[in-house]
N, C-alpha and C positions, 0 to 999 in steps of 0.2 A: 504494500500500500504506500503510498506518497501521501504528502503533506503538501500544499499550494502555501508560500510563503502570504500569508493574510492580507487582503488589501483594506483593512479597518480594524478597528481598534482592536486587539482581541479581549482586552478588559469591560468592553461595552456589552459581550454574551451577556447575555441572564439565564442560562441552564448548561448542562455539563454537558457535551458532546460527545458522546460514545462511541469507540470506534471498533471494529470488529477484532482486533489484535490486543483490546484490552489497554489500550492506549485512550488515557481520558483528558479531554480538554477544558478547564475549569476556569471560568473568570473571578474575579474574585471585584466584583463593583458592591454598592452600598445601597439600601434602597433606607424605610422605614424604624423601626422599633427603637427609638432614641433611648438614651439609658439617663438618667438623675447625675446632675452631676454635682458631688460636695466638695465644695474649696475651702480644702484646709489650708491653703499654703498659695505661695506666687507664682506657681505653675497656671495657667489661665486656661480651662479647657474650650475649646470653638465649638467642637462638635463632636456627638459620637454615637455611632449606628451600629446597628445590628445587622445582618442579613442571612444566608444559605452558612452556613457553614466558616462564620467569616465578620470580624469587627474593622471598624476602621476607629480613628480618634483622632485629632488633631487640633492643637495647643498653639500660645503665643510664645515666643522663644523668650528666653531670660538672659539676661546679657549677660552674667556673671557663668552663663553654665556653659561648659565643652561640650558638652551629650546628654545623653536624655537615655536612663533604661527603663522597660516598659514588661511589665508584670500581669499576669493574668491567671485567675481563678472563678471558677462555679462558687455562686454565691454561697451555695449548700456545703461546700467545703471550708477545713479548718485555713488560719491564716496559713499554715505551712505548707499549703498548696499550692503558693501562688509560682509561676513558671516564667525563665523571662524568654521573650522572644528572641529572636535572631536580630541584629544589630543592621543586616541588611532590609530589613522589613522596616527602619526605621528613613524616612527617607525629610531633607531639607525643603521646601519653596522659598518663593522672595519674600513671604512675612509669616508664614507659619513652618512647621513641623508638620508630620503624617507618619501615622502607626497602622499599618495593616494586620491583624491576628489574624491567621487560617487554621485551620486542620481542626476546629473548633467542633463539640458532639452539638446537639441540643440543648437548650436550657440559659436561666440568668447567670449572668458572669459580673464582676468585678475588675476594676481593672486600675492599676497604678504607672503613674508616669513621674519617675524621678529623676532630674536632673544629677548633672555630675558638674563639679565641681574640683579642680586640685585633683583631678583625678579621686576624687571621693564620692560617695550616693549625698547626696543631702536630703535627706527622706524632710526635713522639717520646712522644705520645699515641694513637698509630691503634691500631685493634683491625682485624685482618686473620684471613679465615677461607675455608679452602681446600677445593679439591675439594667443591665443589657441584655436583651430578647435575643438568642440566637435559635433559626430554626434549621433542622436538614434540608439536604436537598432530597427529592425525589426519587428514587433507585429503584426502575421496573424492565422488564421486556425479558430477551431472551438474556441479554448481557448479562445478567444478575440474578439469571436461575440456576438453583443447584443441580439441573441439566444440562446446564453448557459448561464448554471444557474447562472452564476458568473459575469456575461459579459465579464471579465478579467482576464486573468493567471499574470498579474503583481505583485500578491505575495501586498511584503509592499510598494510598488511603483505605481504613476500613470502612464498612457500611455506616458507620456511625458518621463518620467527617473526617474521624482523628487519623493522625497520619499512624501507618503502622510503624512497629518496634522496629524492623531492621530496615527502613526505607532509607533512601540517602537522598539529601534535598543539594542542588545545585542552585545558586542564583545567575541569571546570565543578563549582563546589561550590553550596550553597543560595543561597551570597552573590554569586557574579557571574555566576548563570545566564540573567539578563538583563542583564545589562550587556557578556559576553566580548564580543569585538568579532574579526573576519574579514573581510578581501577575497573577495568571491566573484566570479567570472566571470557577468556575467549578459546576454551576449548573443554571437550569433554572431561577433563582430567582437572579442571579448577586453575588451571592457570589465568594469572591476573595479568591483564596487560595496560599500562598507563597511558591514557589517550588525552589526546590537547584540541579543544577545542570541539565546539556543540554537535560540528557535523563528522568530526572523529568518533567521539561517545558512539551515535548513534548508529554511525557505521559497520561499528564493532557488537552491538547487541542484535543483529537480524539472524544468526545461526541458533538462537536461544537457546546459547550455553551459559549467558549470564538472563535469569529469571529475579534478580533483584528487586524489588521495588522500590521504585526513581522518581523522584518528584522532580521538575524542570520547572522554577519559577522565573518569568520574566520581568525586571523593572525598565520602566521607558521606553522611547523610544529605539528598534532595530528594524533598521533597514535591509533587507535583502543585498545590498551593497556592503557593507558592514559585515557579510558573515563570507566567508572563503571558503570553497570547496560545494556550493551547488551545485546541481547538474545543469546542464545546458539549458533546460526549461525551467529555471529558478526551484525548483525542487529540493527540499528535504527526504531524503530515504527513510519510511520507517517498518520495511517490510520486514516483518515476523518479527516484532518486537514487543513482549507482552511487562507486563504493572508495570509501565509509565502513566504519568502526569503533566501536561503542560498546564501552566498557567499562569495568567495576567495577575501581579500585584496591585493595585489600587485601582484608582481610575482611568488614569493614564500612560498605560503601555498598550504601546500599538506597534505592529509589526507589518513592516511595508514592502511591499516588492522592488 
């Protein structure tokens, strides 16, 4: 099967795309279910939403802070469950901050945004914002019957949302879509072979000797210019390649031919 390098956004989907190799394509955009937000502190939160499997948030910057960690728990759980995100999920604008949480189950969450400082947390700076409404996505047809060979088109994700235990999550922006780098399994015997670059990876997973679950999250703007190693027709190869994940981090990554 091939992949058509997208001519819109891919963060504008509203539903997961299921492809018949168990390759799932996921946006990750924001609709409804705003969560409360309590300010304890100088952190200013803008806005923050709920959606499929997926939060966003986004704050005014502090001047005194280098970075920003960002924390996330089911309301129903104790404090010591809160989890931080991935530091790439955190991303800059020209007057705010933006926090994307994925791989999220059902249910209200909580969530904290603490500045750093001196290289320190300054917790007595967090802005903390409660009861956020997360819902699932939708998971039906053949792709996700315990009759077909896969049982599941969840890609690097369980049914639930959450990403599974042994997935490996890559980030790919304009700037190291040829450089990311991956172990892949590339023969019956388990040997790993170190591959550079997004259309390397992918190259290397169609004998599906590596059955790994792989999550590929895109931030920004990528241009089909910008990636090396297409086929003639602008093409991605992703034949016989099973539990991948593509998908859009916020609201704007779009991927161009």
């Amino acid at each position: 099967m091939k992949m058509k390098i997208l001519s819109k956004a891919i963060a504008s989907m509203t539903i997961a795309s299921i492809i018949s190799t168990n390759v799932a394509i996921i946006a990750s955009a924001i609709e409804n279910n705003t969560g409360h937000i309590t300010q304890l502190s100088k952190v200013s939160i803008l806005e923050s939403k709920g959606w499929l499997e997926s939060i966003s948030v986004e704050w005014k910057p502090i001047k005194e802070a280098k970075g920003y960690n960002v924390y996330y728990k089911l309301a129903s759980e104790s404090y010591y469950k809160y989890k931080k995100i991935d530091d790439e999920l955190i991303r800059q604008y020209s007057s705010y901050f933006r926090a994307d949480i994925l791989g999220l189950s059902e249910g209200e969450y909580i969530i904290k945004v603490i500045p750093t400082i001196d290289n320190k947390e300054e917790v007595s700076l967090q802005g903390i914002i409660t009861d956020i409404e997360v819902k699932n996505h939708t998971r039906e047809g053949f792709g996700f019957s315990k009759e077909s060979p896969m049982k599941t088109s969840s890609g690097g994700y369980n049914d639930n949302g959450t990403v599974k235990n042994d997935s490996k999550i890559i980030y790919i922006t304009s700037e190291n879509v040829n450089t990311v780098t991956l172990d892949v399994i590339t023969n019956s015997k388990g040997s790993k072979t170190k591959c550079t670059g997004i259309v390397d990876i992918l190259s290397k997973r169609p004998k599906g000797y590596d059955k790994t679950p792989l999550i590929i999250r895109m931030i920004g703007e990528i241009k089909g210019s910008d990636i090396i190693g297409l086929n003639s027709s602008g093409y991605l190869q992703l034949k016989g390649i099973y539990n991948v994940t593509f998908e859009g981090v916020g609201e704007d990554t779009t991927v161009y031919k």
